[in-house]
C-alpha positions in Angstrom: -0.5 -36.9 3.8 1.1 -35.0 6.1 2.5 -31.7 5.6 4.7 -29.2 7.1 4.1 -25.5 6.1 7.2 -23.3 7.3 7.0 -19.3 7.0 10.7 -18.3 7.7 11.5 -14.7 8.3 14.9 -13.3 9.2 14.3 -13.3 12.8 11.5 -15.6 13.1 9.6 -18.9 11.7 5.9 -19.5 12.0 5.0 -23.3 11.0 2.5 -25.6 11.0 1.7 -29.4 10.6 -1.6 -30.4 8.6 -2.9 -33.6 8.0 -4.3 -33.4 4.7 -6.7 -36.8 4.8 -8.4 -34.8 7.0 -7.6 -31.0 5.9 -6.7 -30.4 9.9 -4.1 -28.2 11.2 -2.7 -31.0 14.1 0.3 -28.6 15.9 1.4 -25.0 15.5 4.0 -22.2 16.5 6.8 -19.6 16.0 10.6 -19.0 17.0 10.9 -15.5 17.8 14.2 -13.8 18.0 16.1 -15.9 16.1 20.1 -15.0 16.3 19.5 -13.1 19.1 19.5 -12.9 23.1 16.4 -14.1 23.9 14.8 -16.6 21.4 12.3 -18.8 22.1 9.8 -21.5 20.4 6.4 -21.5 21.0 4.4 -24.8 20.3 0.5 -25.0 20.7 -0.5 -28.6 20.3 -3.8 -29.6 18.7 -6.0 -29.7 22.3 -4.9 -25.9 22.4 -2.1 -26.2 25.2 0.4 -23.9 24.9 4.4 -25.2 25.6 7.3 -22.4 25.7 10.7 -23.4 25.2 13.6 -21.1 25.5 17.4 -21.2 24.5 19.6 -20.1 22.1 18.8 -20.4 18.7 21.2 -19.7 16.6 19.7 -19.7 13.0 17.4 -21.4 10.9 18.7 -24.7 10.6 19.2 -24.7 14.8 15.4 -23.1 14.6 13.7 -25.7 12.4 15.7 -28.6 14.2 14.1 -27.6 17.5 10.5 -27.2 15.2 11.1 -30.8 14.3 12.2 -32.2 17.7 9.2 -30.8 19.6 7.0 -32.5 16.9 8.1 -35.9 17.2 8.9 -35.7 21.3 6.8 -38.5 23.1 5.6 -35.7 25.3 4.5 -32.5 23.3 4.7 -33.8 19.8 2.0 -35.6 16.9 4.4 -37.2 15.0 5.9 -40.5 16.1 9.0 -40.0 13.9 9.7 -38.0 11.2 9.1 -40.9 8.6 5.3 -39.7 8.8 6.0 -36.2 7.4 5.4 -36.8 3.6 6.3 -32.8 2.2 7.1 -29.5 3.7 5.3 -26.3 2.1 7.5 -22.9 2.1 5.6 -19.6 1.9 8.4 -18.0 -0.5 7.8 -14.0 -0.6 8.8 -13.3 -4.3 9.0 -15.3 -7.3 9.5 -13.3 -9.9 8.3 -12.9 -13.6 9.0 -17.0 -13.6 6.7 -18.6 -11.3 3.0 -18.2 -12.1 1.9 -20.9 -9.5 3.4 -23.0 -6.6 6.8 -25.1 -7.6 8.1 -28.4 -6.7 11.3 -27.4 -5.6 14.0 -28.5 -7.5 17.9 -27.1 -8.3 16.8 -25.2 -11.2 14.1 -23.5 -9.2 16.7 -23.3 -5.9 19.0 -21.3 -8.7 16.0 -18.9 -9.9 15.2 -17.7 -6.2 18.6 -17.2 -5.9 18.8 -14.7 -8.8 15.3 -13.4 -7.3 17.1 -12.1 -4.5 17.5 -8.5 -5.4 13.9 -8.3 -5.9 13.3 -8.9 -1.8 16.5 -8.7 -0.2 14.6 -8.8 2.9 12.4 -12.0 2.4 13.5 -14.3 -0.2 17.1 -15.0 1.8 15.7 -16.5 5.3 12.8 -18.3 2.6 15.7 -20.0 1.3 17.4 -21.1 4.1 14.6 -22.6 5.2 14.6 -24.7 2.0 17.9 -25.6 2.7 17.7 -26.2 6.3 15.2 -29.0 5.4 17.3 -30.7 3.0 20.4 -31.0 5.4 17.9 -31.9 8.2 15.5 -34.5 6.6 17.8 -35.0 3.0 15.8 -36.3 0.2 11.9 -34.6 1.4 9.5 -33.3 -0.9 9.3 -29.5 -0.7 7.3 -27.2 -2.5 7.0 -23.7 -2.9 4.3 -21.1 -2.6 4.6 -17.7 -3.8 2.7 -14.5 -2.8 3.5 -13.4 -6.0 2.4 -15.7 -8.1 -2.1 -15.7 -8.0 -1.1 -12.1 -9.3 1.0 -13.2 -12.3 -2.3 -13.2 -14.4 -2.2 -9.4 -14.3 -2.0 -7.5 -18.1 1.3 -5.8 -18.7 -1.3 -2.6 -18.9 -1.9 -3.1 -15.2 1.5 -4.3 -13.9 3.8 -1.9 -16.2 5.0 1.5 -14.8 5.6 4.8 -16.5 8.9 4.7 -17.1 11.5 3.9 -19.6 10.8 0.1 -21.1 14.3 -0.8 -20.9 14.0 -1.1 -17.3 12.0 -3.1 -17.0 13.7 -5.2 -19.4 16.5 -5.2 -17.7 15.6 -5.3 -14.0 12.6 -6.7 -14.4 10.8 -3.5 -12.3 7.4 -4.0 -12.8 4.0 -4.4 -10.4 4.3 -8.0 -9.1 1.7 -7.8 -5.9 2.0 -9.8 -2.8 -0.3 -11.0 -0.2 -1.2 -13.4 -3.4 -2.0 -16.7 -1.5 -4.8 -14.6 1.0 -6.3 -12.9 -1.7 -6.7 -16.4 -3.7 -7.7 -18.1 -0.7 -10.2 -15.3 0.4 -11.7 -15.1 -3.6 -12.4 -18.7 -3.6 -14.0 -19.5 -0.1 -16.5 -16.4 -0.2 -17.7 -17.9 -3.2 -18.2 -21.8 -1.3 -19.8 -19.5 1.4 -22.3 -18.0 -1.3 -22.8 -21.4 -3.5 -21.3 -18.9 -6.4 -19.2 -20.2 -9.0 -16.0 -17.6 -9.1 -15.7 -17.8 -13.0 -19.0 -15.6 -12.8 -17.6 -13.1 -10.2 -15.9 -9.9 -9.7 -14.9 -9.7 -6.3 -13.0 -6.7 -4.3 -10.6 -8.4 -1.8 -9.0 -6.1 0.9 -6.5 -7.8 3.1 -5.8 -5.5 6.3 -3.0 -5.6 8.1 -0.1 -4.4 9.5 0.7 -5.1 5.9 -2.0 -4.0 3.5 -3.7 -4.5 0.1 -6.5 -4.9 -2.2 -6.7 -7.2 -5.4 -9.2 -6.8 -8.3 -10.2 -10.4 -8.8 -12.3 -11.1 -11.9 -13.5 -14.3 -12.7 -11.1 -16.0 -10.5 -8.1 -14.5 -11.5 -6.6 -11.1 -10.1 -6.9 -8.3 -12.3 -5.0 -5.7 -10.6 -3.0 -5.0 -6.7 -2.8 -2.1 -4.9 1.0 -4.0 -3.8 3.8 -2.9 -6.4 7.4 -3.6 -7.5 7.5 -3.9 -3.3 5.0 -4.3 -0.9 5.2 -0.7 0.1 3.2 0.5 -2.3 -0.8 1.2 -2.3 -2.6 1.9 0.7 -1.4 3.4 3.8 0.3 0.8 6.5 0.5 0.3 10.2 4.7 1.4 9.1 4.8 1.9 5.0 4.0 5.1 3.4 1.7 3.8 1.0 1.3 5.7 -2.6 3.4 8.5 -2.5 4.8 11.0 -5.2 8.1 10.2 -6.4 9.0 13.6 -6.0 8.5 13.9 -2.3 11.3 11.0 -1.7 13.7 13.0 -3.5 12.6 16.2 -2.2 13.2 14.3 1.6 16.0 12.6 1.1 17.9 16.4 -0.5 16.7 18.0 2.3 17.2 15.9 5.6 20.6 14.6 3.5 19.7 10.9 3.8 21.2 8.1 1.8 19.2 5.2 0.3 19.8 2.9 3.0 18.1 6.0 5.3 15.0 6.3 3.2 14.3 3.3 2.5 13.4 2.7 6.7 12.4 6.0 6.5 9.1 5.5 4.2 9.0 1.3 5.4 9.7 1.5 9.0 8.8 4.9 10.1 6.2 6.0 8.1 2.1 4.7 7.3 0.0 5.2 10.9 2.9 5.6 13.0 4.7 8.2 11.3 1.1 9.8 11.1 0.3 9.6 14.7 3.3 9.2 16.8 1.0 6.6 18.7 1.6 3.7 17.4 1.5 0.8 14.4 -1.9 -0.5 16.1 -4.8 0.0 15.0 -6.5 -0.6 17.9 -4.2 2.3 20.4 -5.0 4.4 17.0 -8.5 3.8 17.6 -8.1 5.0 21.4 -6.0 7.7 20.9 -8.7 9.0 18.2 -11.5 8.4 21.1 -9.7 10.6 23.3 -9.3 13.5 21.3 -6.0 12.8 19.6 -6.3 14.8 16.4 -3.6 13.0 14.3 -4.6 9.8 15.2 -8.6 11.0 14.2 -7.1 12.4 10.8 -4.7 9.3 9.9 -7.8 6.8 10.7 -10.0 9.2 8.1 -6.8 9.0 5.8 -6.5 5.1 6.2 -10.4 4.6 5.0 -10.2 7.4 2.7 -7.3 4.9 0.8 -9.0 2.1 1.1 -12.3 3.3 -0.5 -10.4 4.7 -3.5 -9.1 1.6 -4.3 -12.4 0.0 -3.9 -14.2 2.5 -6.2 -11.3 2.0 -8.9 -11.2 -1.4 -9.2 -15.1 -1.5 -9.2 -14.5 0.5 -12.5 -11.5 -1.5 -13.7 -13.6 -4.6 -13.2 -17.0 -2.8 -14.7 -18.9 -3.5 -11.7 -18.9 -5.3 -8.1 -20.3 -8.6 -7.0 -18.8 -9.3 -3.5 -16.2 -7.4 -0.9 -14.2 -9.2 1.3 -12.6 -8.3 4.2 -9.6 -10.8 5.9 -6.6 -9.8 7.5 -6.1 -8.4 11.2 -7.4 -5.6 10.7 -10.5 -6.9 7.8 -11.1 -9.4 10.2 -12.1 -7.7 13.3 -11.9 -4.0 13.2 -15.9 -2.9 12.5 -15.1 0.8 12.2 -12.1 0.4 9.3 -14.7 -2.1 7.3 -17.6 1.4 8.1 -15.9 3.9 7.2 -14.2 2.5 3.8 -17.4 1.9 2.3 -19.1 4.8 3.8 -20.5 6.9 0.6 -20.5 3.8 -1.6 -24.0 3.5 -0.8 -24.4 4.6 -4.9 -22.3 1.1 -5.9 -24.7 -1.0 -4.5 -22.9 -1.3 -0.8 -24.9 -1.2 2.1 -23.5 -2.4 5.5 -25.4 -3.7 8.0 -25.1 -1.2 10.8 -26.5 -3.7 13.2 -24.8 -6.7 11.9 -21.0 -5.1 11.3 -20.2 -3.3 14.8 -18.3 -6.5 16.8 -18.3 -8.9 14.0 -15.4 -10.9 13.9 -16.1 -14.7 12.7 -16.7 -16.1 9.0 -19.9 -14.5 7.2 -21.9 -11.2 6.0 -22.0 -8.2 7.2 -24.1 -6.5 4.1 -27.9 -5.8 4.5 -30.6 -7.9 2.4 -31.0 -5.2 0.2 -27.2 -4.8 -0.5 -26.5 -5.7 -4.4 -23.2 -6.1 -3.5 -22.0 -8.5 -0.8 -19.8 -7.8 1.6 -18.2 -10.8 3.3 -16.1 -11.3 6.5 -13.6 -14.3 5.7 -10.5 -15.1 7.7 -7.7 -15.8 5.7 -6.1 -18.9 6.1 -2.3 -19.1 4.2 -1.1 -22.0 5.7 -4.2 -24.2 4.1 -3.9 -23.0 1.3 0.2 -23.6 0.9 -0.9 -27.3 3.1 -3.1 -27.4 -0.1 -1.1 -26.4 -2.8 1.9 -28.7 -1.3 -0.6 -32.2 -1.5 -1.6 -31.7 -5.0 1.9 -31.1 -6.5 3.2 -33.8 -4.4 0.2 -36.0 -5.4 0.8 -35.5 -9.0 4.4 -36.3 -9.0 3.7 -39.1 -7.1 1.2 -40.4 -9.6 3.1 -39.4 -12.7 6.0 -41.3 -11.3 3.7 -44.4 -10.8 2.5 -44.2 -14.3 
């Protein structure tokens, strides 16, 4: 089976082609810019060349018609015609109290993204054009989709409910919901293949670091609790988003420098986390620098930005009753050795001990934790697509078989 895995943003899509017989990605790449001056598609075929193409791309539709040209041209492409694509997988950002797992998409779920909207005004629209883009383009194909809400929909309302008046949530559905969901379920269940553990028996700490950032609470295969809220700007501070902050203080800001909602909102999403901290930058790694050269903000935001990640380690340790393994994935989880040192600095007491020979430069698939260390503490790159490319085959599969029945 081959399948298509499309990530559409409102200025960009990411995709890429797997052939699941095999569980290989086979082609990959991005339109950047989309709608604007500038745009261009980016294709990196299976031997690892790289092909640029640049015009105007209008939109999505334009954007995923170009995607699917370049992978059937004689030239650059892996798919003699686009007969051999059997289902496309859509990473869809929010879906809501209704979806608990991945979706064949049909009407009735079309119509319940639709009312999902409000609830990420900045995702779920471009998610859905993609979904439509494929039907016009390639009418009648399989398409399935994949939610980052939904590994955390097995959350207890005494986790995912917030202090405030229970008609509200009734009515608007405001609630913790969590994101980063297919990482953290893709990074829960590959540490323990990597350990020969069976995750039913395990209560792992997953901490996906990025410019985007959050923990999950994973007990026995399911997640417990997310540091991610009713938005993803909640929870630990980010390379742009405040992170927890007292609801007072947005008030307090927004009567004082007189800004609207439309103002605060990019205020605390686009203008605050490390760069608001430093003035340096969104990178960790110029933070890094500039805190190597002297630069006392960036030193004191980096010292913030473990200090964050270590509480929520320590809380969902105690919200779990105890630790088995810590992951690291994301960006930052992946390959920055002195974020993973300095968040479990002090959690020596937990059962934590880092390798300090093995940790510094690390940056492939394994441990980083001394022999000694009752907890371990994993590297593992976090691989979306896969698990979408995965998600996609079985539901396909199944209807395909129940069909046949």
């Amino acid at each position: 089976m081959k399948v298509l895995v499309l990530n559409c943003g409102s200025s960009s899509i990411k995709y890429q082609l797997f052939d699941m017989a095999v569980r290989r990605m086979i082609s990959k790449g991005g339109i950047e810019k989309l709608g604007m001056k500038g745009s261009f598609l980016k294709h990196t075929r299976e031997d690892g060349q790289e092909i640029l193409f640049e015009g105007e791309i209008i939109d999505h539709k334009v954007g995923i018609e170009y995607i699917l040209g370049v992978l059937t041209s004689g030239k650059h492409g892996c798919l003699k015609s686009l007969d051999e694509l059997d289902a496309v997988g859509h990473r869809v950002v929010h879906g809501g109290e209704r979806f608990k797992s991945s979706v064949f998409i049909d009407d009735e779920v079309k119509e319940v993204l639709e009312k999902n909207v409000g609830l990420a005004p900045l995702h779920n629209p471009p998610n859905l054009k993609g979904i439509y883009a494929m039907e016009e383009l390639i009418p009648g194909i399989p398409q399935v989709g994949v939610f980052d809400t939904a590994f955390h929909q097995t959350m207890e309302p005494f986790a995912y409910m917030y202090g405030i008046p229970y008609i509200l949530y009734k009515k608007h559905a405001i609630r913790r919901y969590g994101f980063h969901g297919t990482s953290h379920r893709y990074v829960s269940q590959r540490v323990c293949e990597l350990l020969g553990r069976d995750i039913a028996t395990q209560k792992i700490i997953t901490c996906h670091l990025g410019n985007g950032a959050s923990i999950a609470a994973v007990k026995y295969g399911k997640s417990m609790d997310t540091s991610m809220g009713f938005t993803p700007i909640e929870g630990l501070i980010m390379g742009t988003r405040a992170g927890d902050l007292d609801i007072g203080v947005v008030t307090y800001i927004m009567e004082k420098e007189e800004l609207g909602l439309r103002s605060a909102n990019s205020l605390f999403n686009k203008h605050s986390g490390m760069i608001g901290l430093t003035g340096v930058s969104s990178d960790m790694r110029e933070i890094e620098q500039a805190a190597q050269n002297g630069n006392e903000r960036a030193i004191l935001a980096l010292e913030m930005y473990n200090y964050r990640v270590k509480k929520y380690i320590g809380s969902y340790a105690a919200a779990m009753g105890g630790i088995d393994i810590l992951v690291f994935t994301g960006g930052i989880g992946e390959n920055d050795s002195e974020v993973r040192a300095g968040s479990v600095s002090g959690l020596e007491f937990m059962g934590i001990e880092l390798d300090g020979q093995k940790n510094p430069g690390f940056r492939k698939e394994g441990e980083i934790s001394t022999p000694d260390s009752r907890v371990r503490v994993m590297v593992v790159p976090t691989n979306e697509e896969l698990m979408i490319a995965l998600d996609t085959s079985v539901i396909i599969e199944e209807r395909n078989n129940h069909t046949h029945v």
